[in-house]
C-alpha positions in Angstrom: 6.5 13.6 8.5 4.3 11.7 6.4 1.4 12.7 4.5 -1.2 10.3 3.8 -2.6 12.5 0.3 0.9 11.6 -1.1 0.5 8.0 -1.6 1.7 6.6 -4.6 -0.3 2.9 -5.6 1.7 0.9 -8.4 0.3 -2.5 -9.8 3.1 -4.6 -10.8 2.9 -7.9 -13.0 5.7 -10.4 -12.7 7.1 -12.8 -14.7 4.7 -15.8 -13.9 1.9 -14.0 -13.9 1.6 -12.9 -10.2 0.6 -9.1 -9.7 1.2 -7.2 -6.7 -0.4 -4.4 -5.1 2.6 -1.5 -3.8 1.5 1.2 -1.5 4.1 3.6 -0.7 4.7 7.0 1.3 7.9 8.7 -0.4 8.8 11.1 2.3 8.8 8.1 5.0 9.7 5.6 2.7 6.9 3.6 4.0 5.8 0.3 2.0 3.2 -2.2 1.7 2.9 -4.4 -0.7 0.4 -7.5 -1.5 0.3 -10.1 -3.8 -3.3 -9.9 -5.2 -5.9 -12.6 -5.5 -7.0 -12.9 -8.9 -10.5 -13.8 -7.6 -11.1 -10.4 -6.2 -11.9 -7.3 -7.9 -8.8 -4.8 -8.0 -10.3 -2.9 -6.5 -11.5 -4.1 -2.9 -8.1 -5.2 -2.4 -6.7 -2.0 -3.3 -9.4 0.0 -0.5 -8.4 -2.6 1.9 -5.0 -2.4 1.7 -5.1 0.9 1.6 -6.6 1.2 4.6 -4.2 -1.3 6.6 -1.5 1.4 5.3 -3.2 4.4 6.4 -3.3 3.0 9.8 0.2 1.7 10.0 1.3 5.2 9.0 -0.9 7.0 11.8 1.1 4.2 14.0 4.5 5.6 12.6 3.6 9.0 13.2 2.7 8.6 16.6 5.6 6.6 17.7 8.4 8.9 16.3 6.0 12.1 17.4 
């Protein structure tokens, strides 16, 4: 079952400069991941993508309940 207080957020930077935003849900394996816009603050994108995950995982819940 999933638990939406155990999500773990990583920011990662690749080679060419790109950063992506990770969401992730260890005991579903759930993930989401964005490549961010480096015109918007962090940290909107982070709330908003963090919100298109917590639905998605009330989505997964309710089809495998």
């Amino acid at each position: 079952m999933a638990n939406r207080n155990k999500i773990e957020i990583e920011l990662i930077k690749l080679a060419g400069g790109v950063r992506l935003l990770r969401l992730t849900e260890p005991t579903s394996g759930l993930a989401l991941e964005r490549r961010l816009d480096p015109k918007v603050p962090v940290s909107a994108q982070k709330e908003a993508l963090a919100k298109v995950f917590r639905a998605a995982l009330d989505e997964a819940q309710l089809a495998f309940a």
